[in-house]
TORBA-366760 format. One line per field, with one value per residue: residue number from 1; residue in one letter; x, y, z of N, C-alpha, C in turn. Coordinates in nm, 4 decimals, m for minus. Example, Ala and Ser with C-alpha at 12.3 -4.5 7.8 and 13.67 -1.06 7.14 Angstrom:
resi: (1|2)
resn: (a|s)
n_xx: (1.3190|1.2850)
n_yy: (m0.5690|m0.2250)
n_zz: (0.7800|0.7080)
ca_xx: (1.2300|1.3670)
ca_yy: (m0.4500|m0.1060)
ca_zz: (0.7800|0.7140)
c_xx: (1.3200|1.2900)
c_yy: (m0.3300|0.0030)
c_zz: (0.7800|0.7870)
end
This chain:
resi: (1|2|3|4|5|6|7|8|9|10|11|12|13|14|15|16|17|18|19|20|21|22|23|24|25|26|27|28|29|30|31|32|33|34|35|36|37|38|39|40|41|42|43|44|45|46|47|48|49|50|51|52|53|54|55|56|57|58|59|60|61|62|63|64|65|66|67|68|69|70|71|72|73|74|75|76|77|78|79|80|81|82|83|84|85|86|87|88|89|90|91|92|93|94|95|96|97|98|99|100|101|102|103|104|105|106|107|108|109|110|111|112|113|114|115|116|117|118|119|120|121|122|123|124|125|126|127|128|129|130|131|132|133|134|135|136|137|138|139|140|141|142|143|144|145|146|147|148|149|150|151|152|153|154|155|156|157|158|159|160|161|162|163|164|165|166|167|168|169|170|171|172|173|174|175|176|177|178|179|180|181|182|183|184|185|186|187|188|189|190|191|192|193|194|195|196|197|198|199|200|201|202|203|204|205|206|207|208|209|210|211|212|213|214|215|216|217|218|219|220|221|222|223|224|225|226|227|228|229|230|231|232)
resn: (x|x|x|x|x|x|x|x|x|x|x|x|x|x|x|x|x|x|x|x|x|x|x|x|x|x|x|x|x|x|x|x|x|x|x|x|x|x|x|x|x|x|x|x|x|x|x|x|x|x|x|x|x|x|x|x|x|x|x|x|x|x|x|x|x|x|x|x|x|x|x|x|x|x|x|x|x|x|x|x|x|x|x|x|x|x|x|x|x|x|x|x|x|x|x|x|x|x|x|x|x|x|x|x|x|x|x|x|x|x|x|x|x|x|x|x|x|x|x|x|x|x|x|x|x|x|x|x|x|x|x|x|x|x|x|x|x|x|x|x|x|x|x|x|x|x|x|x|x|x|x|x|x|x|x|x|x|x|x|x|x|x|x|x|x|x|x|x|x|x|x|x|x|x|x|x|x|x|x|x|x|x|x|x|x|x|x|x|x|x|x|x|x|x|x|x|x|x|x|x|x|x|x|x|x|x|x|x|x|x|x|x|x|x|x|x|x|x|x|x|x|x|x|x|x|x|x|x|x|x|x|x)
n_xx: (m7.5291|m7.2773|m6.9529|m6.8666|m6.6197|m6.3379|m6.1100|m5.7764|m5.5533|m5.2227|m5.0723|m4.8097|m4.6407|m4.3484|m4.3193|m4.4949|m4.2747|m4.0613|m4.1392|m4.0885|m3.8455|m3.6955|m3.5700|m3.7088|m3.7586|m3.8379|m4.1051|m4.2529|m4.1677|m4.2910|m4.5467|m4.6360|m4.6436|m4.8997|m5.0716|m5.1504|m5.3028|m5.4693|m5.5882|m5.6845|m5.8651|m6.0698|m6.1396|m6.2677|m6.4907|m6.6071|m6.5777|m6.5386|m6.3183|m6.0536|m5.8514|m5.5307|m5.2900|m4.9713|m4.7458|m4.6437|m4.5954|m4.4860|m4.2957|m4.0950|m3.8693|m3.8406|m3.5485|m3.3090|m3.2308|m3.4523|m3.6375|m3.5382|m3.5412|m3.8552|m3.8486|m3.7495|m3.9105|m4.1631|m4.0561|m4.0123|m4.2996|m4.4332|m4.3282|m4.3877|m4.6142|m4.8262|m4.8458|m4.9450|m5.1814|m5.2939|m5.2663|m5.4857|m5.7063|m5.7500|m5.7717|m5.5084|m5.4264|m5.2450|m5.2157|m5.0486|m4.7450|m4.5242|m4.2789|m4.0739|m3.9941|m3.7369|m3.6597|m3.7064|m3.8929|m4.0752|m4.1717|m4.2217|m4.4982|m4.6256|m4.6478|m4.8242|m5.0601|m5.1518|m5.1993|m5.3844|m5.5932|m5.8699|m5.9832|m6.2318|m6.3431|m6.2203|m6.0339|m5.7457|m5.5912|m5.3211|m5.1343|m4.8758|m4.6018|m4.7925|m4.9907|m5.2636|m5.3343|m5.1534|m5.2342|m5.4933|m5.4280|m5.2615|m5.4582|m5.6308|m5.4694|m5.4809|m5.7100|m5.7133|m5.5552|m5.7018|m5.8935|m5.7783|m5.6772|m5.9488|m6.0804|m6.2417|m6.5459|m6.5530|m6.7873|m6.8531|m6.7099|m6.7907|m6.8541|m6.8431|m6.6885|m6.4599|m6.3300|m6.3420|m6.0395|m5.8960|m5.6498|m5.7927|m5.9892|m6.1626|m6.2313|m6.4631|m6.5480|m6.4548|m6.6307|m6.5885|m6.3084|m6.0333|m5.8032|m5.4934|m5.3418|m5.4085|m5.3859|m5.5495|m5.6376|m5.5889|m5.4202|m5.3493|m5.4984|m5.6382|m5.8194|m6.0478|m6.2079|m6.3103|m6.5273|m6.7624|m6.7575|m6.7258|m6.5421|m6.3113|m6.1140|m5.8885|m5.6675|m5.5101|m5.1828|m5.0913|m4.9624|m5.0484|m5.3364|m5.5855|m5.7744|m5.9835|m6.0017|m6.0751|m6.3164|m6.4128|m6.4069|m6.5701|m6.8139|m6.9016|m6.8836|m7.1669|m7.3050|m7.4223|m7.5599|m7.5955|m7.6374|m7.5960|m7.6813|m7.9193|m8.2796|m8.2669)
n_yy: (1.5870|1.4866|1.3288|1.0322|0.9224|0.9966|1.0621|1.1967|1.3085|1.4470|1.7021|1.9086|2.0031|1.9967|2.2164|2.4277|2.4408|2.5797|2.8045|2.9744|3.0305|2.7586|2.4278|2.1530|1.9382|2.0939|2.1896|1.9575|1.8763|2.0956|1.9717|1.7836|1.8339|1.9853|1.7662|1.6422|1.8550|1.8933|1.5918|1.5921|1.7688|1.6597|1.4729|1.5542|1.6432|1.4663|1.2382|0.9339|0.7968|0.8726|0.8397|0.8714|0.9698|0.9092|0.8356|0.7457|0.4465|0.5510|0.7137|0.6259|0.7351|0.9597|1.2413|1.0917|1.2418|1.3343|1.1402|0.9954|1.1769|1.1613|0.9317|0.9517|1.1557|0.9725|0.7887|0.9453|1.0292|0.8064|0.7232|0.9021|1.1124|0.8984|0.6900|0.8310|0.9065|0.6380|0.5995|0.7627|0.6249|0.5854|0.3950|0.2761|0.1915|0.0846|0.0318|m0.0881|m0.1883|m0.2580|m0.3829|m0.2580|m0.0902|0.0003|m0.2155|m0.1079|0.0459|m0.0963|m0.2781|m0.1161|0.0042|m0.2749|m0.2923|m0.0881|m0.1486|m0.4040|m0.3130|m0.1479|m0.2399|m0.3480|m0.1055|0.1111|0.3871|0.6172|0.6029|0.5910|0.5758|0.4615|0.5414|0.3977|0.3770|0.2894|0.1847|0.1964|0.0763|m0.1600|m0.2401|m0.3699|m0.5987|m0.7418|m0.8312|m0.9269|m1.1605|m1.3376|m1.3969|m1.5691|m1.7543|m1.8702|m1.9240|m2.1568|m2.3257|m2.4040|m2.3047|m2.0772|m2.0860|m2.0147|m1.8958|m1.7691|m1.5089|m1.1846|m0.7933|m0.7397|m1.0002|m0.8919|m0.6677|m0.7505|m0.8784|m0.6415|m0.4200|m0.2395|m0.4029|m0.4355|m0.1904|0.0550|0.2616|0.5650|0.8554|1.1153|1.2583|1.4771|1.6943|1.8514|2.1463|2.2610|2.0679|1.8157|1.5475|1.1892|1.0467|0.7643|0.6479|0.5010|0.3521|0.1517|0.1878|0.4670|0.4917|0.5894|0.8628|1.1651|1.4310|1.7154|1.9635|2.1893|2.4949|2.5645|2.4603|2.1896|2.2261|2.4356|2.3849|2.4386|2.3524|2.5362|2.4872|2.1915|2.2080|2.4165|2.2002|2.0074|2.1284|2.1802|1.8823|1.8447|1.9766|1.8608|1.6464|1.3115|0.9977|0.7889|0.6456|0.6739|0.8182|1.0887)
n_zz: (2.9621|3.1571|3.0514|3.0584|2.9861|2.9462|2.6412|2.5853|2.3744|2.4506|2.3242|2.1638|2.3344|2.2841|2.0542|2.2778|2.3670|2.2209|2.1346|2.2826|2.3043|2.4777|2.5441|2.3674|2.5681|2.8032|2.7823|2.7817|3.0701|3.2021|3.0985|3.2335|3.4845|3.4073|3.3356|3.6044|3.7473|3.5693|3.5596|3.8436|3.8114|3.7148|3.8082|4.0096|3.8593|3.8392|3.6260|3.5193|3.3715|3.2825|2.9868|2.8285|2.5747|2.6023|2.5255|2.2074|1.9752|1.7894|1.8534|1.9291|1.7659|1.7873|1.8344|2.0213|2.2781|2.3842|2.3923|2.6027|2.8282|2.8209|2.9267|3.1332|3.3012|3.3205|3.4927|3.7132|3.7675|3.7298|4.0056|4.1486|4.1287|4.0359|4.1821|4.4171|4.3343|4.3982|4.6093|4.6891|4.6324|4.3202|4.0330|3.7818|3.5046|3.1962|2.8574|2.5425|2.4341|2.6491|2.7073|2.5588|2.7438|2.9858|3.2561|3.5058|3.4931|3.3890|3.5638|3.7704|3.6227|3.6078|3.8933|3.9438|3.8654|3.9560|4.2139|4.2074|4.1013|4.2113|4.2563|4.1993|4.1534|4.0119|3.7055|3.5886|3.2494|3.0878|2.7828|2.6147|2.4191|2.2418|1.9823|1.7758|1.5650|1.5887|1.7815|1.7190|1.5307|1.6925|1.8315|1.6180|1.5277|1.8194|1.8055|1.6057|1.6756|1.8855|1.7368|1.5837|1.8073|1.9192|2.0888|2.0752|1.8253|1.5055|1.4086|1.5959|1.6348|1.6915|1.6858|1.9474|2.0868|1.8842|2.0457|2.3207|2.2412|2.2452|2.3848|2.5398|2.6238|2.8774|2.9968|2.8977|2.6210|2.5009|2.5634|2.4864|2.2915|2.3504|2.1658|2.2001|2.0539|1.8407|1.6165|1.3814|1.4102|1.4539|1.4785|1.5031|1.7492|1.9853|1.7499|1.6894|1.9513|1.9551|1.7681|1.7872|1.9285|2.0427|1.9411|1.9899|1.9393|1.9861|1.9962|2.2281|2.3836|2.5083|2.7825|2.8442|2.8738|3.1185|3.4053|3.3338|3.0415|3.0056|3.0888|2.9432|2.7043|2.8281|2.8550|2.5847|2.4404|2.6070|2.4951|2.2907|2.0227|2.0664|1.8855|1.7669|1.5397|1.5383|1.5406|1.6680)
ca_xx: (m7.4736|m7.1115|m6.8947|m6.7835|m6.4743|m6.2421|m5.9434|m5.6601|m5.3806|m5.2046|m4.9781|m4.7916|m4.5493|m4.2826|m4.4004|m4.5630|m4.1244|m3.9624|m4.2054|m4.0323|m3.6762|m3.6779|m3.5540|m3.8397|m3.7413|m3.9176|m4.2236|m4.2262|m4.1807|m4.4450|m4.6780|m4.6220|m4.7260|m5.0483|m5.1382|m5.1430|m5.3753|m5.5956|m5.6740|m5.7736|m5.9976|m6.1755|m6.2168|m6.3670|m6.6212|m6.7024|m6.5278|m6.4746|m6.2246|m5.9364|m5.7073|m5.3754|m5.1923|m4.8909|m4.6440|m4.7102|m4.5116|m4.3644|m4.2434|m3.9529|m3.8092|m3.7806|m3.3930|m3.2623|m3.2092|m3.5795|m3.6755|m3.4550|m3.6442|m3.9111|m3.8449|m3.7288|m4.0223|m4.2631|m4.0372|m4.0668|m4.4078|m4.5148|m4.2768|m4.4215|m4.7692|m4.8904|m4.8524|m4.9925|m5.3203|m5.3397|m5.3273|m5.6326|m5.8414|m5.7534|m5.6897|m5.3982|m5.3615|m5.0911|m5.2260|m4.8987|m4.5921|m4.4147|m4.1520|m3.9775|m3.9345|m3.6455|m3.6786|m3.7712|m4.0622|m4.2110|m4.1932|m4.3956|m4.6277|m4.7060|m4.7224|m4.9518|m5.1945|m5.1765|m5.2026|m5.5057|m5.6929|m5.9742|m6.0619|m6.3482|m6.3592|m6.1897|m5.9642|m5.6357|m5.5455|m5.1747|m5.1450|m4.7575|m4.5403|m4.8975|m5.0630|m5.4601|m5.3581|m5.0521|m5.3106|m5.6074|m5.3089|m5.2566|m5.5927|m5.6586|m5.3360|m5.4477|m5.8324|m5.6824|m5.4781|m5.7985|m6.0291|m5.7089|m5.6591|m6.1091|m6.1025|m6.3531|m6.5703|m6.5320|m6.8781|m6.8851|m6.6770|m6.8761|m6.7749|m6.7926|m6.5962|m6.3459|m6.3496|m6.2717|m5.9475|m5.7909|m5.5783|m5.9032|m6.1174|m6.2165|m6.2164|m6.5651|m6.5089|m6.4377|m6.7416|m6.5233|m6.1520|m6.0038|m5.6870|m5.5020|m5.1844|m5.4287|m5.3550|m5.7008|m5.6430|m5.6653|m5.2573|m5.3179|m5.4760|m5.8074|m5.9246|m6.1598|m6.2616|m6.3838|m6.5662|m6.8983|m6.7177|m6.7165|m6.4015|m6.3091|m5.9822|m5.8395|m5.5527|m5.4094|m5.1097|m5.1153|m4.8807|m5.1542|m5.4545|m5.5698|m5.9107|m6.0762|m5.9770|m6.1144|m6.4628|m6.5245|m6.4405|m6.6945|m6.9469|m6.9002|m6.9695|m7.2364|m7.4077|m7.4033|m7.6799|m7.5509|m7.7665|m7.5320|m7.6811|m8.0593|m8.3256|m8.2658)
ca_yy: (1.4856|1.4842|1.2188|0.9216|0.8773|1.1192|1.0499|1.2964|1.3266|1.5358|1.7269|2.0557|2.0259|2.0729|2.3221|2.5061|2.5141|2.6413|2.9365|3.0512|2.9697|2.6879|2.3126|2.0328|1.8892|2.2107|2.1338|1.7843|1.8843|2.1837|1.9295|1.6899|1.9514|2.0319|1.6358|1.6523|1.9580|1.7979|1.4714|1.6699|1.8465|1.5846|1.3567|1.6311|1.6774|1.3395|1.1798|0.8248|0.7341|0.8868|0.7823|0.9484|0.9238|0.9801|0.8079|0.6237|0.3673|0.6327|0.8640|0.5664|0.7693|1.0939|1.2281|1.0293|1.2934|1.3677|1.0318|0.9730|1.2781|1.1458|0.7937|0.9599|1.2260|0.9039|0.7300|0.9623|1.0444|0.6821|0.6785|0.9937|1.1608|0.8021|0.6259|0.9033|0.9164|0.5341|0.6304|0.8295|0.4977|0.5507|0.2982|0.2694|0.0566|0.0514|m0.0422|m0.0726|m0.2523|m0.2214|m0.4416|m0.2190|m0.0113|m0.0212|m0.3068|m0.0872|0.0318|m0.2375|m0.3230|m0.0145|m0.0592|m0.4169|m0.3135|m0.0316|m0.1990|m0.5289|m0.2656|m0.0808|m0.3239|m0.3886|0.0451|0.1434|0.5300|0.6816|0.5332|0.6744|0.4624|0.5589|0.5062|0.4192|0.2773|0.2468|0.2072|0.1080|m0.0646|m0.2554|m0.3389|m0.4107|m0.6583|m0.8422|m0.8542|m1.0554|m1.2676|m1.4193|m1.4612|m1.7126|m1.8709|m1.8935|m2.0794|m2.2790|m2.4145|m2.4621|m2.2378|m2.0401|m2.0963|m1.8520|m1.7809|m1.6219|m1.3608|m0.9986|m0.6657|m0.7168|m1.0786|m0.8652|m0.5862|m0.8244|m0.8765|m0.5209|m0.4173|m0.1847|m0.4585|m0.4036|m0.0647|0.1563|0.3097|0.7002|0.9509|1.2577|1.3016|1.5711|1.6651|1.9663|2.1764|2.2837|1.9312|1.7644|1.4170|1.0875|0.9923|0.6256|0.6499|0.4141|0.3663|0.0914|0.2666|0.6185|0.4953|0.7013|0.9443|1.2982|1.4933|1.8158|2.0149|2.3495|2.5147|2.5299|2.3542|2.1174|2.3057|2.5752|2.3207|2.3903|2.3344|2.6133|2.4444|2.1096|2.2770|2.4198|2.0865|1.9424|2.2443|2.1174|1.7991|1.8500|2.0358|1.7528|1.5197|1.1523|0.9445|0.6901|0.6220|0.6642|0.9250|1.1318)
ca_zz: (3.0510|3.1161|2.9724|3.1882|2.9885|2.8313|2.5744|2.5716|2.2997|2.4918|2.1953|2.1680|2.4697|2.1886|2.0186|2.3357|2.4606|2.0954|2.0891|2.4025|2.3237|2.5283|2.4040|2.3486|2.6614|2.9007|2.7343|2.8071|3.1862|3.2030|3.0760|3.3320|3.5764|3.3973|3.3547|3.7466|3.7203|3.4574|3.6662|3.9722|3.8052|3.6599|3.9208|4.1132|3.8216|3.8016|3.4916|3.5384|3.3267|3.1615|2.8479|2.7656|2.4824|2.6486|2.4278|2.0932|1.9294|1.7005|1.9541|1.9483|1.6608|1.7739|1.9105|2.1575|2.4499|2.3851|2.4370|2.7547|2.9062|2.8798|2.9748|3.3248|3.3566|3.3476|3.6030|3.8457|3.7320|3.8515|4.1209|4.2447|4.1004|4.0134|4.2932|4.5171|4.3500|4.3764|4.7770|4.6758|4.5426|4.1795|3.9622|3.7113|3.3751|3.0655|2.7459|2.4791|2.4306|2.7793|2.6420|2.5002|2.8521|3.0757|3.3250|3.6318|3.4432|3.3572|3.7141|3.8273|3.5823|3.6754|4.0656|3.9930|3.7921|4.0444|4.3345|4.2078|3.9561|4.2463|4.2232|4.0728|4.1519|3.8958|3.6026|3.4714|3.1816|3.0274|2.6500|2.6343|2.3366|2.2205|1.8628|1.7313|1.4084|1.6333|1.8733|1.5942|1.4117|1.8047|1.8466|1.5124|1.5755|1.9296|1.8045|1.5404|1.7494|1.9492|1.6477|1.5628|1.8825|1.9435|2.2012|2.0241|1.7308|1.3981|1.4049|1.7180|1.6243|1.6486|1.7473|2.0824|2.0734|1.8876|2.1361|2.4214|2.2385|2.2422|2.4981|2.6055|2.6095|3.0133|2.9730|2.8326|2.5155|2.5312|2.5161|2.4335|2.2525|2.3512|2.1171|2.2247|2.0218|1.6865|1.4708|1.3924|1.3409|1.5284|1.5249|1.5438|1.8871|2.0120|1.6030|1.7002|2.0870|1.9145|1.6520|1.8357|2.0754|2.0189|1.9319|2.0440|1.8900|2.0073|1.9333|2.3082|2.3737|2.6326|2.8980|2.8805|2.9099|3.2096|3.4337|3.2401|2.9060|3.0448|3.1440|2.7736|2.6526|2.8642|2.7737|2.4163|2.4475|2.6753|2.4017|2.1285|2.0499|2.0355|1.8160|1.7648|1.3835|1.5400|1.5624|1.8633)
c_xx: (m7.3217|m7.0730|m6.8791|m6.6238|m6.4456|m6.1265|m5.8585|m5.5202|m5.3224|m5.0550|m4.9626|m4.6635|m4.3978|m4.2717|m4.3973|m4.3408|m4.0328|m4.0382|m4.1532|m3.9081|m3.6255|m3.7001|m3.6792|m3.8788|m3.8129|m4.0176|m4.2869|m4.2743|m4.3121|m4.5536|m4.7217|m4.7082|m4.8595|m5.1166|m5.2023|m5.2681|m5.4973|m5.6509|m5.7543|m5.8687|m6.1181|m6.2495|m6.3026|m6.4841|m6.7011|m6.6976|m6.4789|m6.3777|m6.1289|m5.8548|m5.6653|m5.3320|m5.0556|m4.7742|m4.6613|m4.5989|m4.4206|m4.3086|m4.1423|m3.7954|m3.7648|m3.5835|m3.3839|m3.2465|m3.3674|m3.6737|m3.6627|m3.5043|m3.7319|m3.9069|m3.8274|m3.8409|m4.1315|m4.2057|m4.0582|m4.1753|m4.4759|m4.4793|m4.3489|m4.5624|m4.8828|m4.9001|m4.9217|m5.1906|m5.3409|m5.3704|m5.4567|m5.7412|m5.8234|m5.6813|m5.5826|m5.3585|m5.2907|m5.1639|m5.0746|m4.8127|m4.5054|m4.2672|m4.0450|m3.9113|m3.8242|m3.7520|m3.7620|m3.8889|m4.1219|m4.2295|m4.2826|m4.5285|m4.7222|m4.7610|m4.8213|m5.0922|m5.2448|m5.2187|m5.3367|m5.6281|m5.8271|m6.0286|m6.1168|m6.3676|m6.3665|m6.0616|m5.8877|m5.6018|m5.4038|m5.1601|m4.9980|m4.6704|m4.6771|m4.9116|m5.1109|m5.3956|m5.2818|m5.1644|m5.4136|m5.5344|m5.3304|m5.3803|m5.6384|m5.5827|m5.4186|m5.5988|m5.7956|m5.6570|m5.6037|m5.8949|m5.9456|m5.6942|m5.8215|m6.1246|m6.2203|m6.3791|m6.5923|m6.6690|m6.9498|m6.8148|m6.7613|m6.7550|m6.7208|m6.6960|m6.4456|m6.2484|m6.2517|m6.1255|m5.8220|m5.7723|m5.6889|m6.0381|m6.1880|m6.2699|m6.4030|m6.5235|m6.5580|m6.6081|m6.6357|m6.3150|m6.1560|m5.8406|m5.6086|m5.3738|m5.2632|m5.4399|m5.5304|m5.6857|m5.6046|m5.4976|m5.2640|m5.3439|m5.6592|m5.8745|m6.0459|m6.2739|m6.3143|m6.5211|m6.7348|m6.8513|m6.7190|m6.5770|m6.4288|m6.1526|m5.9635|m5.6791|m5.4356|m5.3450|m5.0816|m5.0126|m4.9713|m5.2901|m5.4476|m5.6903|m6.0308|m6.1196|m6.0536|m6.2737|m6.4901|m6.5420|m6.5423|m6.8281|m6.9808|m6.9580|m7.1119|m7.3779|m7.4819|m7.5092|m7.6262|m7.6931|m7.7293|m7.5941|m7.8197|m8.1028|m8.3379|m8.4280)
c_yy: (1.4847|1.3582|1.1594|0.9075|0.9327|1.0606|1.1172|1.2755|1.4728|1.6057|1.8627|2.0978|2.1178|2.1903|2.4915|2.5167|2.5787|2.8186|3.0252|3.0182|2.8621|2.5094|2.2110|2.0081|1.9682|2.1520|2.0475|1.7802|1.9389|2.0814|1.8046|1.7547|1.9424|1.9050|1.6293|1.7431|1.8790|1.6966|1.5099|1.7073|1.7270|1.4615|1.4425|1.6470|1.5484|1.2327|1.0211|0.7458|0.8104|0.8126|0.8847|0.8993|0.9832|0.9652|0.7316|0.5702|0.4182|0.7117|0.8237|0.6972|0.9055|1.0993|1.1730|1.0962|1.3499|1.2315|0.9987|1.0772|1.2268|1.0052|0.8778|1.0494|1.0742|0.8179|0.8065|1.0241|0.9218|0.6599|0.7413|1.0424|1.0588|0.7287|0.7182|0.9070|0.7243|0.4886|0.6836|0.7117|0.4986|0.4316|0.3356|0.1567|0.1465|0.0036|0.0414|m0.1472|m0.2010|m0.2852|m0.3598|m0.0763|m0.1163|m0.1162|m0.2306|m0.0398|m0.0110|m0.3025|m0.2416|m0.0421|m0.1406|m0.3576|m0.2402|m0.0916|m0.3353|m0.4570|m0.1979|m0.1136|m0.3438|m0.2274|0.0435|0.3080|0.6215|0.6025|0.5846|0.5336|0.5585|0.4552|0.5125|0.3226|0.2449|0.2873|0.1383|0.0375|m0.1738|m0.3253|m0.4138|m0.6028|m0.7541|m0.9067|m0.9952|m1.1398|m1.3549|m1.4435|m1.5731|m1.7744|m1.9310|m2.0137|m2.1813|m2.3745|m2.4855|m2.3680|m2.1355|m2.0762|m1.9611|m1.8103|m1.7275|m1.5019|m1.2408|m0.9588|m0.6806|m0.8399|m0.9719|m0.7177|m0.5935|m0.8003|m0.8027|m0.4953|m0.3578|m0.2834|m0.4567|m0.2924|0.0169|0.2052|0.4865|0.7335|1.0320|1.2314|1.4033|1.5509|1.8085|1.9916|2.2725|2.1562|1.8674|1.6498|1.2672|1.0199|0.8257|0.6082|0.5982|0.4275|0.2978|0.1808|0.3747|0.6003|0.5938|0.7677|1.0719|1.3559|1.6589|1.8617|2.1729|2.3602|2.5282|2.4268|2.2771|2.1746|2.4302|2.5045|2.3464|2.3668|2.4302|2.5445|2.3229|2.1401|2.2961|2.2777|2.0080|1.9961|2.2346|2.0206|1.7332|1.9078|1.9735|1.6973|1.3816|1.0887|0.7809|0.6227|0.5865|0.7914|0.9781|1.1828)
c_zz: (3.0401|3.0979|3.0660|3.1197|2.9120|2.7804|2.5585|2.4955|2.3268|2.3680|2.2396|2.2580|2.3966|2.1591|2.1413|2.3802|2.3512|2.0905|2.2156|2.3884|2.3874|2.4738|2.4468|2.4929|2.7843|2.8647|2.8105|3.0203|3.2591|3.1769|3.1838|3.4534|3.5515|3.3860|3.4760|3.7751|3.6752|3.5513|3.7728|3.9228|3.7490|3.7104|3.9671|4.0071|3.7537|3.6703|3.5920|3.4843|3.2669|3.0851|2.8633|2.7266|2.5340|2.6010|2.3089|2.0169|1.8588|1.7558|1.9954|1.8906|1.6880|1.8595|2.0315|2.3214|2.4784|2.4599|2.5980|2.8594|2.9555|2.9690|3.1436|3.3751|3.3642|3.4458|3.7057|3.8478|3.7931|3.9419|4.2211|4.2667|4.1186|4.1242|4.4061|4.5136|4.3720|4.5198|4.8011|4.6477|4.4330|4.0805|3.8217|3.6078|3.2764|2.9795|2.6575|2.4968|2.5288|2.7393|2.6351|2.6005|2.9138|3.1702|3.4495|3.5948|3.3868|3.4786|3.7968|3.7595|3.6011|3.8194|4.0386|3.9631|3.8965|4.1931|4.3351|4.1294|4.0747|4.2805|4.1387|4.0653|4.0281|3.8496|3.5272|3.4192|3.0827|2.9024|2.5954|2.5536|2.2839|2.0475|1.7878|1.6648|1.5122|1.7539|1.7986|1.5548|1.5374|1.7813|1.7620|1.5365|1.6936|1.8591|1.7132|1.5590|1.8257|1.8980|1.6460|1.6517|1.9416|2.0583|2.1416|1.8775|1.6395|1.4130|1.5341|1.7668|1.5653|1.7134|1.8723|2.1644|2.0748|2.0203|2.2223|2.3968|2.2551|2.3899|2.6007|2.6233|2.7440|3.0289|2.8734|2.7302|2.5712|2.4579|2.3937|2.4186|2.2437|2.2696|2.1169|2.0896|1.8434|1.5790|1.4947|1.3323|1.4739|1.5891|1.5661|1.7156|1.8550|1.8693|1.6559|1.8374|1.9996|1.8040|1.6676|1.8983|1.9728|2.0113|1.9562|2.0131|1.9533|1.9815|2.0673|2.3304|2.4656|2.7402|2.9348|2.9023|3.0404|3.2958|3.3411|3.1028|2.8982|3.0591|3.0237|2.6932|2.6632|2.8274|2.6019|2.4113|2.5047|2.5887|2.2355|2.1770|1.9944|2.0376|1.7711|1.5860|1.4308|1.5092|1.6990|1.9110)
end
């Protein structure tokens, strides 16, 4: 059965532009391209949801003209790519600390998500200034405020109470993480969301992901038995 909802830490962009002489910043672009690529293909095969990790809270830290790259590849990324598929029917959410964007994008953001929140088709969700524990940490924060003020009682906090609270709480929890570039590890991305999803690592680097790469992924997970902690 193919997945309804895929996670993507898209990684490597770096990387995939030093091994060619070319500075971080190429990378960065090329992968922009193949994002574009990627979505198409996966609407057409029937994925209903995507995640992308497309920036994470620590990705503050790296050099400044690296940063500023990307800050403008995702402006005209929503000005341009994003907004086009949202002409298509797709919807468009932000989980993450927008805050800490420039003013005009936090203004796209808002319109797209207010412009396409009543689509159900298919679901790009952009993972931006984002990270689990920092959302985990909110999460607990507003449910206290919640008992303190009576608005809910403590013992009707479960899983799926706490759930509600994360920024993904509307949102399905991912089948399949895909994590491209070689690295095999989770980077502070959906801890609570994965906790059953399937992972999937290769060593291409996301500027070379491209529908083919997407297809074995799916042929992978397609071949798993989810048991979820039963007998299948």
């Amino acid at each position: 059965m193919i997945p309804k909802h895929i996670a993507i830490i898209m990684d490597g962009n770096g990387r995939w532009a030093q091994k060619r002489g070319l500075p971080r910043t190429a990378g960065h672009k090329v992968g922009a391209e193949t994002l574009k690529k990627v979505l198409a293909h996966a609407r057409k095969k029937g994925i209903q949801t995507i995640t992308l990790f497309a920036f994470s809270s620590e990705n503050w830290n790296r050099p400044k003209e690296e940063v500023d790259t990307l800050m403008n590849l995702f402006r005209s990324y929503l000005k341009n790519d994003i907004s086009q598929l949202t002409k298509e029917g797709v919807r468009v959410s932000f989980i993450g600390d927008r805050t800490k964007f420039a003013p005009d994008l936090q203004l796209q953001m808002n319109e797209l998500e207010q412009k396409t929140c009543h689509l159900h088709q298919f679901h790009v969700v952009l993972a931006l200034s984002y990270g689990a524990r920092d959302d985990i940490v909110q999460a607990t924060t507003r449910i206290a405020q919640d008992v303190k003020s009576g608005k809910i009682d403590i013992a009707s906090i479960d899983t799926l109470l706490f759930a509600s609270y994360l920024s993904t709480g509307e949102i399905d929890n991912p089948d399949l993480v895909i994590r491209t570039s070689g690295e095999e590890r989770i980077s502070n991305f959906l801890l609570w969301e994965i906790a059953y999803a399937e992972f999937y690592f290769t060593s291409v680097y996301w500027p070379d992901f491209d529908e083919k790469e997407l297809d074995k992924a799916i042929a992978s997970y397609e071949g798993r038995h989810r048991r979820f902690g039963k007998v299948s």
